[in-house]
Residue, then its C-alpha position, 0 to 999 in steps of 0.5 A: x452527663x454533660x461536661x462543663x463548658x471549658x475557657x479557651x483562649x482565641x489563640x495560644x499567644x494572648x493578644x497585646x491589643x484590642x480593636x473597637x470598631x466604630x465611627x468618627x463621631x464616637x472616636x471624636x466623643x472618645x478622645x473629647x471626653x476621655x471616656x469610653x461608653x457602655x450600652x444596653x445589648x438590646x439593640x443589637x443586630x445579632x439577636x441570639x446575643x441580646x438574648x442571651x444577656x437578657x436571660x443573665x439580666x432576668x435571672x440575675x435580677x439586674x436592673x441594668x447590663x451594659x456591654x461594649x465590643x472589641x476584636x482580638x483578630x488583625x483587621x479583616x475586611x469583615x470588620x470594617x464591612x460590619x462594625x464600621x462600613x463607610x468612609x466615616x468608619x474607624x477602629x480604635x487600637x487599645x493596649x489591652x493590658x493599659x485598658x483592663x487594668x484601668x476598667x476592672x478597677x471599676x467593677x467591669x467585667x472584661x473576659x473574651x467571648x467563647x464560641x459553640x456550635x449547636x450540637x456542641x451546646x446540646x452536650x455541654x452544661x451552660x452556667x449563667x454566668x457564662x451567657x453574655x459571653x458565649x456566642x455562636x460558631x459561626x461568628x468565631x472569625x471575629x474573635x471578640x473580647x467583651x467589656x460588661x457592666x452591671x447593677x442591681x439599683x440602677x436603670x441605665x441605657x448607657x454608661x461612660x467609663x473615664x480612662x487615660x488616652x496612653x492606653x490607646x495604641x493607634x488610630x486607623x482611618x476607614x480603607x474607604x476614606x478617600x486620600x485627599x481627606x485623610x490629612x484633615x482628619x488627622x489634624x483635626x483629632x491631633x489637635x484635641x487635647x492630649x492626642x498631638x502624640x496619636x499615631x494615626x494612619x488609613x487601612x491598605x486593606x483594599x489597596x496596599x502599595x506593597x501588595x502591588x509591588x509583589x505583582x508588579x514583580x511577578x509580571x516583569x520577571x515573566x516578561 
């Protein structure tokens, strides 16, 4: 008899924030209009998702099921290559308590994803409410928390969500964004409305002073 799937948290303390993934155009629209957008899973890279949240769709009878994606794990050089490659790249850090409090008002549903291993999957009993949050093992490294919306009655490709820009924590500017850039950006998105108190700053991931210093270090005490 196959056991049900069991909810597991990413990790035994629940994470306080949440990390979209995106690009300065999106942020600036973000911040603009103070509003986040939902889109259609359709277009998605990773097909077995798509799939997924079309087999909900069509058994549920939905007209529409929009989706948008965040990231519980600490930045890795996986997220930035994938979700937001380039200089342009940014990721945007919520206060995950702030932002689901707001959009669950809204009838969203907001649940991490849950991730299986085929063999596993083969011994466990899938409930079709559980399929646009599951995802395979292979992805488990991203640790991704989903916003999804649905209605019966309305075709939608996309929908904006308004929230309070207090629930973003911080901006992160691309590791890839040369130096000379970064002020200018900066001042200009401190200068929309509401943002002159945003925490702004560029990723070391790929060049951390503090990391060098640590092999600087280790050099002069070999001398």
């Amino acid at each position: 008899m196959r056991e049900p799937l069991a909810k597991k948290e990413h990790a035994l303390d629940k994470p306080q924030f949440l990390r979209r993934y995106t690009a300065l155009p999106a942020l600036i629209y973000l911040l603009q209009q103070k509003k986040l957008t939902l889109v259609d899973p359709q277009y998605w890279d990773d097909r077995n998702d798509s799939y997924y949240i079309d087999l909900y769709k069509q058994k549920k009878r939905l007209k529409s099921v929009l989706a948008l994606c965040f990231a519980e794990a600490e930045e890795t050089y996986h997220h930035w290559r994938v979700f937001a490659p380039g200089s342009g790249g940014v990721c945007i850090q919520f206060r995950k308590t702030a932002l689901l409090g707001m959009l669950k008002k809204r009838g969203l549903r907001a649940e991490p994803v849950r991730y299986l291993s085929i063999a596993q999957s083969r011994q466990t009993s899938l409930e079709i409410a559980e399929l646009p949050f599951l995802k395979r093992i292979p992805y488990g490294h991203e640790k991704e928390f989903r916003l999804l919306y649905q209605s019966s009655t309305r075709e939608l490709s996309h929908q904006d969500f308004d929230i309070a820009l207090d629930c973003i924590d911080r901006v992160v500017l691309s590791p890839w964004l040369h130096a000379n850039l970064v002020d200018d950006i900066k001042r200009l998105l401190k200068n929309i409305s509401g943002c002159d108190k945003l925490k702004i700053h560029r990723s070391t991931l790929i060049s951390n002073d503090d990391w060098k210093k640590l092999g600087d270090a280790a050099v002069q005490r070999r001398s």
